[in-house]
PyMOL Python script that loads the backbone (N, CA, C, O; Angstrom):
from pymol import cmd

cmd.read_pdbstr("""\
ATOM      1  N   UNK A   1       0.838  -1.168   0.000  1.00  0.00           N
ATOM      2  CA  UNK A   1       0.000   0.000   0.000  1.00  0.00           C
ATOM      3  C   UNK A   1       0.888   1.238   0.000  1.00  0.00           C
ATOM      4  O   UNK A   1       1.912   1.134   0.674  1.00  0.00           O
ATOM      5  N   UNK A   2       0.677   2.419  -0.649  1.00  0.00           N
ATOM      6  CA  UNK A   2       1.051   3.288  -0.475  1.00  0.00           C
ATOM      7  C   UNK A   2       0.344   4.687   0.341  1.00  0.00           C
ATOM      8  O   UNK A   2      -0.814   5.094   0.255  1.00  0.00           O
ATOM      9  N   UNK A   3       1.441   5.219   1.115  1.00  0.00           N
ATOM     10  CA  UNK A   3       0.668   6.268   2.111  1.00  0.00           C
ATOM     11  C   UNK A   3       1.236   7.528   1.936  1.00  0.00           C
ATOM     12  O   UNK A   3       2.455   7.683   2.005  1.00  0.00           O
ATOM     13  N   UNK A   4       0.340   8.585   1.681  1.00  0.00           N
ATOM     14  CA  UNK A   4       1.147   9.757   1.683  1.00  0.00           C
ATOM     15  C   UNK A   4       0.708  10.537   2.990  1.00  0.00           C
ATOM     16  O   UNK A   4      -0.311  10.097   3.522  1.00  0.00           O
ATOM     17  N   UNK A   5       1.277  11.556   3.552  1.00  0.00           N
ATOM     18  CA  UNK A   5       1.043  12.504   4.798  1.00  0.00           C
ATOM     19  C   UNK A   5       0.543  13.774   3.895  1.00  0.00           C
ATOM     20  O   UNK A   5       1.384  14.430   3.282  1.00  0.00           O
ATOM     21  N   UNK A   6      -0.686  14.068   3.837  1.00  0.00           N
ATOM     22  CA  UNK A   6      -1.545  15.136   3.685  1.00  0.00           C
ATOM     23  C   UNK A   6      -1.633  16.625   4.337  1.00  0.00           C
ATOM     24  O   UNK A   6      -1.866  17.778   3.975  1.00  0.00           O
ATOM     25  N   UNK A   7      -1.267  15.819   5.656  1.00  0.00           N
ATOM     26  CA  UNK A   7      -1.487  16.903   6.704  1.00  0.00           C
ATOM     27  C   UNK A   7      -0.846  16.967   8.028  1.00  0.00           C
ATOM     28  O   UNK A   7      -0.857  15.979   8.762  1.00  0.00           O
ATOM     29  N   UNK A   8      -0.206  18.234   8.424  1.00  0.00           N
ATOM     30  CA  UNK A   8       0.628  18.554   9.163  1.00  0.00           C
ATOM     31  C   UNK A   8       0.979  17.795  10.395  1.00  0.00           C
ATOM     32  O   UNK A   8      -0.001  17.225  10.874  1.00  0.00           O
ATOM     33  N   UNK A   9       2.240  17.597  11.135  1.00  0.00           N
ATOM     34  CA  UNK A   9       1.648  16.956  12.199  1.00  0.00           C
ATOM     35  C   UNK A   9       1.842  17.607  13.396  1.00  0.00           C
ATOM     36  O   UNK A   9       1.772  16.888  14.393  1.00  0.00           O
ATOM     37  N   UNK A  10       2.057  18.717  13.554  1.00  0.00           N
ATOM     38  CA  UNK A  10       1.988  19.968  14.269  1.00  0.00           C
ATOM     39  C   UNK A  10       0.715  19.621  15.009  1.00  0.00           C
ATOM     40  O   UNK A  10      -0.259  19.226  14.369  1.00  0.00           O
ATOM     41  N   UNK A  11       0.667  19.763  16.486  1.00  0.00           N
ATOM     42  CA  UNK A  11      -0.919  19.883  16.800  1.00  0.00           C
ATOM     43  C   UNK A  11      -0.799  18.285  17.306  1.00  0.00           C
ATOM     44  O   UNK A  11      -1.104  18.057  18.477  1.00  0.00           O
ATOM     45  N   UNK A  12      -0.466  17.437  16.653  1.00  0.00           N
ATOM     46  CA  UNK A  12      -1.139  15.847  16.975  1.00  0.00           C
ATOM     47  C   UNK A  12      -0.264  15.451  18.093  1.00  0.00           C
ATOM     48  O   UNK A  12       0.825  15.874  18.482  1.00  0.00           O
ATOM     49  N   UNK A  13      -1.084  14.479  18.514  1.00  0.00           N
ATOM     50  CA  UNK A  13      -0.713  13.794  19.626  1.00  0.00           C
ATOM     51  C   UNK A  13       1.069  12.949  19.428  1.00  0.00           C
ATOM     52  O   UNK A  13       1.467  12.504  18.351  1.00  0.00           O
ATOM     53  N   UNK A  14       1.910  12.910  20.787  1.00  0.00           N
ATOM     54  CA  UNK A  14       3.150  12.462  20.571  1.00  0.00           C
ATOM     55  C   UNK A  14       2.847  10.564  19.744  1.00  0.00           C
ATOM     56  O   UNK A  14       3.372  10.063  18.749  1.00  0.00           O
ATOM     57  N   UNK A  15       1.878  10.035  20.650  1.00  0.00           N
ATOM     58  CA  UNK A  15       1.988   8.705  19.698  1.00  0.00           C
ATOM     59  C   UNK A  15       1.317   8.769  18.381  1.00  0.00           C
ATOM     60  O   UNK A  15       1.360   7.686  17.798  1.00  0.00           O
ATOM     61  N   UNK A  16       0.675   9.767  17.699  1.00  0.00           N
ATOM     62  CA  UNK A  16       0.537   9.909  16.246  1.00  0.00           C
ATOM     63  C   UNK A  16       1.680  10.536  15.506  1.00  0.00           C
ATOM     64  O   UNK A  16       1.859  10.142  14.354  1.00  0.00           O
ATOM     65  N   UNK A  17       2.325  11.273  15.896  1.00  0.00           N
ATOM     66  CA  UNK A  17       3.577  11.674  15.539  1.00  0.00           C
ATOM     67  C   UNK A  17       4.825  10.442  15.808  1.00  0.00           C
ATOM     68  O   UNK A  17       5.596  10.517  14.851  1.00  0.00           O
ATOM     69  N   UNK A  18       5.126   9.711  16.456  1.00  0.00           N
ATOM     70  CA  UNK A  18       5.631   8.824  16.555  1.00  0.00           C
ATOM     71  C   UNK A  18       5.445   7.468  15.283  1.00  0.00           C
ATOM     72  O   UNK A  18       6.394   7.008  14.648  1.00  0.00           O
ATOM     73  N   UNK A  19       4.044   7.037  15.148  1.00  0.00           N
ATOM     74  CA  UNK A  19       3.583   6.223  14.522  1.00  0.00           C
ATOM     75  C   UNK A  19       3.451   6.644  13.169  1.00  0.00           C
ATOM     76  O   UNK A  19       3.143   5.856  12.275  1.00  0.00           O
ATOM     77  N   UNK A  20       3.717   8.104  12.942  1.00  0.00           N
ATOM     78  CA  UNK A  20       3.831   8.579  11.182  1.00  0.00           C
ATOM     79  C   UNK A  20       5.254   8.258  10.735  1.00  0.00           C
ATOM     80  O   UNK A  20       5.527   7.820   9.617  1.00  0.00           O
ATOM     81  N   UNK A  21       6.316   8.562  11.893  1.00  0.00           N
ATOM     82  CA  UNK A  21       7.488   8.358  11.668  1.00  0.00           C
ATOM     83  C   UNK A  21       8.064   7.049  11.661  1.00  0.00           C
ATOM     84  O   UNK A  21       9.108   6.786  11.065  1.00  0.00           O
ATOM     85  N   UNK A  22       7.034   5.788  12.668  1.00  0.00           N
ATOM     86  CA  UNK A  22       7.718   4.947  11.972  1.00  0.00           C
ATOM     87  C   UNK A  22       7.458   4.110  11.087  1.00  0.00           C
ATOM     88  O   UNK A  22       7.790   2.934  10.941  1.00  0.00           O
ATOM     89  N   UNK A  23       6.534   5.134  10.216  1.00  0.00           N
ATOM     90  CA  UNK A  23       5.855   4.805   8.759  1.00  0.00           C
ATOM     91  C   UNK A  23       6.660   5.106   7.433  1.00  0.00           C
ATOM     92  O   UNK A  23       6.456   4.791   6.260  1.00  0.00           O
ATOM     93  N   UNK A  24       7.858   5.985   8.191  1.00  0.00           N
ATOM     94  CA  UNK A  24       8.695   6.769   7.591  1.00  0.00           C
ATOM     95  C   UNK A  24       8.311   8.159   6.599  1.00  0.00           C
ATOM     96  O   UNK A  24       8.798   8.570   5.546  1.00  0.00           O
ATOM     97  N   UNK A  25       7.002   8.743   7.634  1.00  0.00           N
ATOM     98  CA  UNK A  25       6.898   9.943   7.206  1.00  0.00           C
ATOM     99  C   UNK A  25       7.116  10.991   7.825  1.00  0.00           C
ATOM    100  O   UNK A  25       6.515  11.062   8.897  1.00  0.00           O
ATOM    101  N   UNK A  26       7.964  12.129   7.472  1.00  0.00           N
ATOM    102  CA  UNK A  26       8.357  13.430   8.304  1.00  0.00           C
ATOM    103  C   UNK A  26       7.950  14.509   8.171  1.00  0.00           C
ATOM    104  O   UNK A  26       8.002  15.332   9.085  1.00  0.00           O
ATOM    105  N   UNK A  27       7.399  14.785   6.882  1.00  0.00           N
ATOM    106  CA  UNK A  27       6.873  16.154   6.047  1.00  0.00           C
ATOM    107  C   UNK A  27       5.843  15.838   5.198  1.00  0.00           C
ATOM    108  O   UNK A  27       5.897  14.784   4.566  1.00  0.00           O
ATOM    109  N   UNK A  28       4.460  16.949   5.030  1.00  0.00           N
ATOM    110  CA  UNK A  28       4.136  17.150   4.016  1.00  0.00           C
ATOM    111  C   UNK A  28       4.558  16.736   2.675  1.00  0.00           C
ATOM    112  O   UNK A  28       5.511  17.325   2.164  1.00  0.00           O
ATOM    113  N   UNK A  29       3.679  15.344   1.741  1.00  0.00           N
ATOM    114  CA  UNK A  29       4.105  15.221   0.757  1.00  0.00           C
ATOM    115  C   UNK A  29       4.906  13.940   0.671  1.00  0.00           C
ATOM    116  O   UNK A  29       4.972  13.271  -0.360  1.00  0.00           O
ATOM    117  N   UNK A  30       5.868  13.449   2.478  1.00  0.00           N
ATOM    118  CA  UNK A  30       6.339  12.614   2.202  1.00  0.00           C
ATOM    119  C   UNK A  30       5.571  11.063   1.667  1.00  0.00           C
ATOM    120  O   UNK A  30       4.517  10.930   2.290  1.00  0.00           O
ATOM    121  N   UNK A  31       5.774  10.093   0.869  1.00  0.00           N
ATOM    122  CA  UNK A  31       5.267   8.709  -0.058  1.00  0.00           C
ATOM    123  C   UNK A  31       5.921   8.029   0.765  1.00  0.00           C
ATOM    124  O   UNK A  31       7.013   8.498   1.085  1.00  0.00           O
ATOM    125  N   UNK A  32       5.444   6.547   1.467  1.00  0.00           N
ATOM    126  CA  UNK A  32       5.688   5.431   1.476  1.00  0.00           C
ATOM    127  C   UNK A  32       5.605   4.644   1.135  1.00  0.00           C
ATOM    128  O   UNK A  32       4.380   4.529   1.131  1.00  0.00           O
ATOM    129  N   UNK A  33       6.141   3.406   0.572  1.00  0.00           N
ATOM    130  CA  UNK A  33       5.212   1.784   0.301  1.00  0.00           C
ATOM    131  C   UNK A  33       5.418   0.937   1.566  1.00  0.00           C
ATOM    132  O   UNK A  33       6.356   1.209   2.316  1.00  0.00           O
ATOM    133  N   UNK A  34       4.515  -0.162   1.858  1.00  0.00           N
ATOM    134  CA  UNK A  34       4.605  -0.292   2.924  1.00  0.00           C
ATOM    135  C   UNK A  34       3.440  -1.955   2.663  1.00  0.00           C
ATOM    136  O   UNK A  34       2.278  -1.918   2.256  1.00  0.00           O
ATOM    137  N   UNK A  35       3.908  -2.718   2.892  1.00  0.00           N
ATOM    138  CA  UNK A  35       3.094  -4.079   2.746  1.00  0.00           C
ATOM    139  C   UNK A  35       1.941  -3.776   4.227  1.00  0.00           C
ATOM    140  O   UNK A  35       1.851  -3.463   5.414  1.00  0.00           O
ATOM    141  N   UNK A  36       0.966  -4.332   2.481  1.00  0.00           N
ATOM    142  CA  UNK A  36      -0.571  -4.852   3.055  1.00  0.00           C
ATOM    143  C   UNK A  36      -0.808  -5.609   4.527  1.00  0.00           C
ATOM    144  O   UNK A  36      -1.726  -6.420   4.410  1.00  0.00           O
ATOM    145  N   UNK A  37      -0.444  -5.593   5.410  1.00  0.00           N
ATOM    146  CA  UNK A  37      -0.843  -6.774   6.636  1.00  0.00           C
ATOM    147  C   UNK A  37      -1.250  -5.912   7.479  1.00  0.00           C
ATOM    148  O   UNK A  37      -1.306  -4.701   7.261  1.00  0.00           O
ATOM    149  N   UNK A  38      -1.726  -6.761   9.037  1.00  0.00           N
ATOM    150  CA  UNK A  38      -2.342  -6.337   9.852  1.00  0.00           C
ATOM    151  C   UNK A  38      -1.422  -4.941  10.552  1.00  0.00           C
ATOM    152  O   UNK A  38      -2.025  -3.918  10.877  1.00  0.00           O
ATOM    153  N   UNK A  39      -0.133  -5.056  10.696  1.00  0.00           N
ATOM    154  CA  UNK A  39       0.414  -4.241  11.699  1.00  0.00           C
ATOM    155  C   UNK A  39       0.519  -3.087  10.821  1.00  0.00           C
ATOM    156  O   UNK A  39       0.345  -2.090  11.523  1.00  0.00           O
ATOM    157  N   UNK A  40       0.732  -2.745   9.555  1.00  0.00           N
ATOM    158  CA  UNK A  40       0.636  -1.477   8.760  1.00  0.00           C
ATOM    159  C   UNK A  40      -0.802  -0.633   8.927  1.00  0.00           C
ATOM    160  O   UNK A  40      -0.889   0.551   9.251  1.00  0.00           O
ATOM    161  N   UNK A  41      -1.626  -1.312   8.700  1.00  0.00           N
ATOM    162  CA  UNK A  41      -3.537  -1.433   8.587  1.00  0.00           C
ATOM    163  C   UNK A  41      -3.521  -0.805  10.163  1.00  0.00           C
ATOM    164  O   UNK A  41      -4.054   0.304  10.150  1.00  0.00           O
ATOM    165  N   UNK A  42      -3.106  -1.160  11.385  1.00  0.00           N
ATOM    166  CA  UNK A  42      -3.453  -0.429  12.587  1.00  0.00           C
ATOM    167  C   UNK A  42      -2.453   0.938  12.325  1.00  0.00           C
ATOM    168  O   UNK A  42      -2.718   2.099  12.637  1.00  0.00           O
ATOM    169  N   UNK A  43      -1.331   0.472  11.712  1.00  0.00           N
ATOM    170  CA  UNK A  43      -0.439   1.827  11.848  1.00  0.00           C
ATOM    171  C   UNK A  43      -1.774   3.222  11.334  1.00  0.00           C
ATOM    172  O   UNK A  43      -2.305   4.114  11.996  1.00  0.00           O
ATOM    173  N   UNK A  44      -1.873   2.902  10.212  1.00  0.00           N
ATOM    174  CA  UNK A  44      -2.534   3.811   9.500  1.00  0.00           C
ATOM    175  C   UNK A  44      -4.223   3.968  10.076  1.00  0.00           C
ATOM    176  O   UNK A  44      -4.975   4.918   9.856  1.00  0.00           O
ATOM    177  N   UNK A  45      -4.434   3.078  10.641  1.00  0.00           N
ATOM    178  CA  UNK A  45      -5.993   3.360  11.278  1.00  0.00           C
ATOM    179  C   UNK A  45      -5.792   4.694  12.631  1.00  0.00           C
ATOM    180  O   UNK A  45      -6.632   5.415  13.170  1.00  0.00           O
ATOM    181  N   UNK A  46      -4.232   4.569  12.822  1.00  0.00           N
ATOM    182  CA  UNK A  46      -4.257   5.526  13.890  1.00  0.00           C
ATOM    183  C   UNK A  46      -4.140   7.078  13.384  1.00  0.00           C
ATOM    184  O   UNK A  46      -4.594   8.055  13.980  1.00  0.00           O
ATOM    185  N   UNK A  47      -3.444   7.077  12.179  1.00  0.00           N
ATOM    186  CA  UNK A  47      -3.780   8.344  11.418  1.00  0.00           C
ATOM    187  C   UNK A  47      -4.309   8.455  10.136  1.00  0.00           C
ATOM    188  O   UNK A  47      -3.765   8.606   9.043  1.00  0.00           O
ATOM    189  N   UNK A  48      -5.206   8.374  10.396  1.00  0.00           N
ATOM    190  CA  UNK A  48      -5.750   7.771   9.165  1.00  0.00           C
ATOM    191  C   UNK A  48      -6.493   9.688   8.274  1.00  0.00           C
ATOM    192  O   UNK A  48      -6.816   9.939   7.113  1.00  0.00           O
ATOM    193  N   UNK A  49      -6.470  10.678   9.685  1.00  0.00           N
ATOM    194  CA  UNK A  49      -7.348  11.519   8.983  1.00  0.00           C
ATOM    195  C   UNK A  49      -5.759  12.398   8.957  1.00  0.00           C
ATOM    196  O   UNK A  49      -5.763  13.559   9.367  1.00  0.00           O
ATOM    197  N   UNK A  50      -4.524  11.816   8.493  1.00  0.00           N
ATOM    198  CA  UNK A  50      -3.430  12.969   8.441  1.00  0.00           C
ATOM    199  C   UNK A  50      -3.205  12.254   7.065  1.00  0.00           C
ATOM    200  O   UNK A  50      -2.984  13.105   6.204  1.00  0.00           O
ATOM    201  N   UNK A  51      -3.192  11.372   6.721  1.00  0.00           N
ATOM    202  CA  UNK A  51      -2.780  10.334   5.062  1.00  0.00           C
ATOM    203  C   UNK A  51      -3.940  10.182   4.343  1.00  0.00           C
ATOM    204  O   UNK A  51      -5.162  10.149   4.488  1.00  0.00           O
ATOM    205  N   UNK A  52      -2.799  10.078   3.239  1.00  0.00           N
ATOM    206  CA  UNK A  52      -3.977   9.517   1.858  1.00  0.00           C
ATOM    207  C   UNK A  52      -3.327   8.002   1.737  1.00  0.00           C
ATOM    208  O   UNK A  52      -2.168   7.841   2.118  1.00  0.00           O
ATOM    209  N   UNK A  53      -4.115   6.846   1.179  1.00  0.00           N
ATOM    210  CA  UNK A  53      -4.073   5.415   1.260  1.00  0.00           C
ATOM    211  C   UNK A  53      -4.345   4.939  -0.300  1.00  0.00           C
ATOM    212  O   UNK A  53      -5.407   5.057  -0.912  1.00  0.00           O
ATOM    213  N   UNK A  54      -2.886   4.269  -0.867  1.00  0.00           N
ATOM    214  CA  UNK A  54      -3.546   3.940  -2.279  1.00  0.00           C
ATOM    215  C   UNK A  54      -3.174   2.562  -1.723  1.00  0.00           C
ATOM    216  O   UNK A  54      -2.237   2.258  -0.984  1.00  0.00           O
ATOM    217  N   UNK A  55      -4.259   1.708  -2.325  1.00  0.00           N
ATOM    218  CA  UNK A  55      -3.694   0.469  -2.274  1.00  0.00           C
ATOM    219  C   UNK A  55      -3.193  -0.726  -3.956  1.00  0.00           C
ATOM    220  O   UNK A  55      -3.963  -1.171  -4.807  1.00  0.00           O
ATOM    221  N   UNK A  56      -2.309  -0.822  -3.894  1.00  0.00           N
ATOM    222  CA  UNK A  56      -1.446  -1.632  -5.032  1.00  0.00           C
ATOM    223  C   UNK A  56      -2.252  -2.689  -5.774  1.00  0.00           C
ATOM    224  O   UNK A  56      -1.721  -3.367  -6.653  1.00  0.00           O
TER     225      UNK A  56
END
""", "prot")
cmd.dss("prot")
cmd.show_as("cartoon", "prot")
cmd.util.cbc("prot")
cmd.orient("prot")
């Protein structure tokens, strides 16, 4: 799946900021790929309203 960060993370909570980063996103704009399974799927359910979600 691919995830992009939409939106700032200024403002969010330390474990949503934590859990973007170890999505390997830091900035606005930054793209990940990132395999389909359960532990990615919670990553992203926790920020789900800061990313956009394409799936492959």
């Amino acid at each position: 799946m691919k995830i992009k960060l939409v939106k700032s993370l200024i403002g969010s909570k330390k474990d949503q900021i934590a859990t973007a980063h170890s999505l390997g996103l830091k900035k606005i704009g930054d793209v990940t790929v990132q395999p389909d399974n359960a532990s990615t799927q919670g990553k992203v359910s926790k920020i789900i309203h800061l990313v956009v979600v394409e799936e492959n």
